[in-house]
C-alpha positions in Angstrom: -32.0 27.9 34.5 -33.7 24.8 36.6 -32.2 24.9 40.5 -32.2 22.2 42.0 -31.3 21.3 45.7 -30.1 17.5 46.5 -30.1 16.6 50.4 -27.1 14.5 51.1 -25.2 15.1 48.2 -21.4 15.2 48.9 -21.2 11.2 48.1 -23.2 8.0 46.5 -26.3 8.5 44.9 -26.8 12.2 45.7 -23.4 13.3 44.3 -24.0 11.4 41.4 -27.6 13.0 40.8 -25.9 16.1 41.2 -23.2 15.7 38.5 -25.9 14.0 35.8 -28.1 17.0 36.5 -25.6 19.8 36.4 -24.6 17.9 32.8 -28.3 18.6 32.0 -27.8 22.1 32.7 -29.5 22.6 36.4 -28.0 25.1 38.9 -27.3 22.3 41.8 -26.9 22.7 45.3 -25.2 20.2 47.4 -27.0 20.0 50.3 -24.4 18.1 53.3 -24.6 17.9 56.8 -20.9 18.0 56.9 -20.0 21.3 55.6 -16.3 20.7 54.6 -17.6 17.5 52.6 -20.4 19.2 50.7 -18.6 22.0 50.0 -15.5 19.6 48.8 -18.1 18.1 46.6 -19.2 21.1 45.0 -16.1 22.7 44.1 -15.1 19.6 42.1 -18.2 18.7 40.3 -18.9 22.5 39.7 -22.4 23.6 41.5 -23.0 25.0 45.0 -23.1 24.2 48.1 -25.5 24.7 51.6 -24.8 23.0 55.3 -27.9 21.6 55.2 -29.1 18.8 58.6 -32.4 17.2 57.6 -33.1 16.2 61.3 -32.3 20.3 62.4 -35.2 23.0 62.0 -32.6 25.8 62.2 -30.2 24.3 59.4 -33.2 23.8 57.0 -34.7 26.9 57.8 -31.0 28.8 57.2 -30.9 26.3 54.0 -34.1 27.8 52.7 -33.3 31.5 53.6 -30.0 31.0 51.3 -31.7 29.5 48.5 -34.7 32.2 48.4 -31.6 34.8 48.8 -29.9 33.2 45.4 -33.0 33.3 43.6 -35.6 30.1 44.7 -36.0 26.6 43.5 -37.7 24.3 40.9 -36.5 21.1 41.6 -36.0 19.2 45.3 -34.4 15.6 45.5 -34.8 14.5 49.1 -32.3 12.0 48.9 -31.0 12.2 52.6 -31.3 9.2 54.4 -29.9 6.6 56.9 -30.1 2.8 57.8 -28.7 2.4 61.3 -29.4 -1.5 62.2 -30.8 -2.0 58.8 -30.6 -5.8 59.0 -31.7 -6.8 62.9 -34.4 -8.9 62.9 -37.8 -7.6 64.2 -37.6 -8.4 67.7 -34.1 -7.0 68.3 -35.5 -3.7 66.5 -33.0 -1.0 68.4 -36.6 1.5 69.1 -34.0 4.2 69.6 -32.5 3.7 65.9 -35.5 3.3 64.7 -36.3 6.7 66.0 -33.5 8.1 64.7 -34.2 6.5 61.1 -37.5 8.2 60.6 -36.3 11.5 61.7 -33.8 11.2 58.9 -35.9 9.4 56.5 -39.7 10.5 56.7 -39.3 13.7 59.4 -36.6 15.0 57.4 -38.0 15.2 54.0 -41.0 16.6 55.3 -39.1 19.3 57.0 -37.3 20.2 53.8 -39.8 20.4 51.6 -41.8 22.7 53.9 -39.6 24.8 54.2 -39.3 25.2 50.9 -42.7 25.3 50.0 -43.0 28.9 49.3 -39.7 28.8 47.0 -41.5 25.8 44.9 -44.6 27.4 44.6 -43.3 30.1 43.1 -41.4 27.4 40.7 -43.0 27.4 36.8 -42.6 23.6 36.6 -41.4 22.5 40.4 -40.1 18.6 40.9 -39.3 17.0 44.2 -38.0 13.5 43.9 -38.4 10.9 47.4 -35.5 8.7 47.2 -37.4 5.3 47.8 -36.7 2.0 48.5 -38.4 -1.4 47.0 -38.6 -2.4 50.2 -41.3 0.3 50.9 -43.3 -1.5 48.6 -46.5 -3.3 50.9 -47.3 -5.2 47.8 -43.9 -6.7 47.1 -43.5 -7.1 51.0 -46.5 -9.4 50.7 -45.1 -11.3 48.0 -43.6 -15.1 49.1 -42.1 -15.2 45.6 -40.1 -11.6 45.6 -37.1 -10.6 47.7 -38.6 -7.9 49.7 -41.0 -10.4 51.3 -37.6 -12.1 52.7 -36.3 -8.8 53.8 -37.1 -9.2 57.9 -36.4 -6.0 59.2 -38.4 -3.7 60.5 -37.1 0.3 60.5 -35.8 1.1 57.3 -38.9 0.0 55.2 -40.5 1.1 57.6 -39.2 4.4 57.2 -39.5 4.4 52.9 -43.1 3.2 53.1 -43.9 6.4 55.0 -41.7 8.3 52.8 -44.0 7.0 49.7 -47.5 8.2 51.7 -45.5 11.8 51.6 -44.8 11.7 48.3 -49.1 10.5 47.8 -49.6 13.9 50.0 -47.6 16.2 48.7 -48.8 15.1 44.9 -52.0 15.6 46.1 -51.6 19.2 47.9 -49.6 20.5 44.7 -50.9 19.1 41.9 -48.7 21.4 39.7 -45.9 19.9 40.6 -43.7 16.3 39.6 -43.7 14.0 42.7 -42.3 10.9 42.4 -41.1 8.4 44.8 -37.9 6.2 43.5 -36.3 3.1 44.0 -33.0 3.0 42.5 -32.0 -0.6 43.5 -29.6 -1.9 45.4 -26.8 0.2 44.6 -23.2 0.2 46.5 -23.2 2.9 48.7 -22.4 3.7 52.4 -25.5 3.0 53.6 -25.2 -0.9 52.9 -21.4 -1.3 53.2 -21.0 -1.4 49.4 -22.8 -4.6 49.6 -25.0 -3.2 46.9 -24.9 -4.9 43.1 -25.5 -1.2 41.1 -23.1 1.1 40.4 -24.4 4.8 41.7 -24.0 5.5 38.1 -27.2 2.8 37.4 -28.6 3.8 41.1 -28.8 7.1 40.1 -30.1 6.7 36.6 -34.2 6.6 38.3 -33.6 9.5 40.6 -32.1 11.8 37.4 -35.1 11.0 35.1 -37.3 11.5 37.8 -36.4 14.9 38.6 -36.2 15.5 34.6 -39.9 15.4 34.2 -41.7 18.5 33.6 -45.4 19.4 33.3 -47.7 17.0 32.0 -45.9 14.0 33.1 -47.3 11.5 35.3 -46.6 12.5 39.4 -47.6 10.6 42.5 -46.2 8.1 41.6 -43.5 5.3 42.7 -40.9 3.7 39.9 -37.7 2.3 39.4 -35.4 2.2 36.4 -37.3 -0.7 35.1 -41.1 1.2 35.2 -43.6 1.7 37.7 -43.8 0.2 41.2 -46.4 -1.0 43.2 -47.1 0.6 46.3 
């Protein structure tokens, strides 16, 4: 059976990954930095559940050690992530949120997946999924005609454009593996207020068939429901 670990999974997109993949037959792990919630999660959709802190070394480190324990891991959705300030202009760019955005969004998932490094090499067919953002995109950002380019902000794409040069690197240092950065849209979540015009179910649509793939599909790469993105 696959095993998957979702980071931030006791509500929105990540809870919704984990139901569509434990319909698809993964092991899932809810991975929550509020233990009560993620293991609340688990028990009603049916998987398992770590305390897992993407901006603590000793929680990961503890998270890892408990999956290696249960038996390793195939597939990683890093889908963990924060928007503090997300829409203050560029000049009134809290530094201090910032900070605290890319230890959560870029730091984090590179903590994670190190940690578990060992557990995916051992993987026959690992996966680890970056949840993205379009907004990461330096293409679309330079595009007068698309949305992004409107976007002023500065931390939060800041943060998923990073996130997508991981997912480059890590494609690049196991080739073996799936990597794919995704953009599931503007979906209505906490992290916008529910300002978002997709369901989780449509957010999470991306992020499932991402972590779906298995050798010989493409990896490095960055899409969205719709097809491929440009970085």
């Amino acid at each position: 059976m696959t095993t998957t670990l979702i980071t931030g999974a006791n509500k929105g997109l990540g809870r919704e990954t984990a139901r569509r993949l434990l319909e698809a037959g993964h092991d899932v792990w809810i991975g929550a930095r509020d233990p009560d919630a993620g293991a609340a999660a688990a028990r009603d959709l049916g998987a398992r559940h770590v305390a897992l802190d993407v901006t603590s070394q000793a929680s990961v480190d503890a998270a890892a050690a408990t999956l290696a324990a249960a038996g390793g891991l195939d597939v990683l959705v890093n889908n963990a992530g924060i928007a503090d300030g997300m829409g203050v202009p560029f000049p009134r760019t809290d530094l201090a949120a910032m900070s605290r955005i890319l230890e959560t969004n870029v730091v984090g998932p590179a903590r994670v997946t190190i940690a578990v490094w060992d557990l995916l090499q051992a993987s026959p067919a690992p996966v680890v999924v970056n949840v993205s953002s379009s907004l990461a995109s330096l293409t679309l950002a330079t595009d007068p005609a698309r949305q992004e380019h409107g976007y002023l902000p500065m931390a939060y794409p800041a943060s998923k454009a990073a996130l997508n040069m991981l997912t480059v690197k890590l494609a690049q240092e196991l080739p073996r593996a799936r990597v794919t950065a995704v953009n599931p849209g503007f979906t209505a979540t906490d992290l916008n207020d529910h300002a978002g015009h997709l369901t989780v179910e449509e957010g999470a649509e991306p992020i499932v068939r991402a972590a779906l793939l298995g050798p010989g599909d493409p990896t490095g790469t960055f899409m969205e429901a719709a097809g491929p993105l440009p970085w």
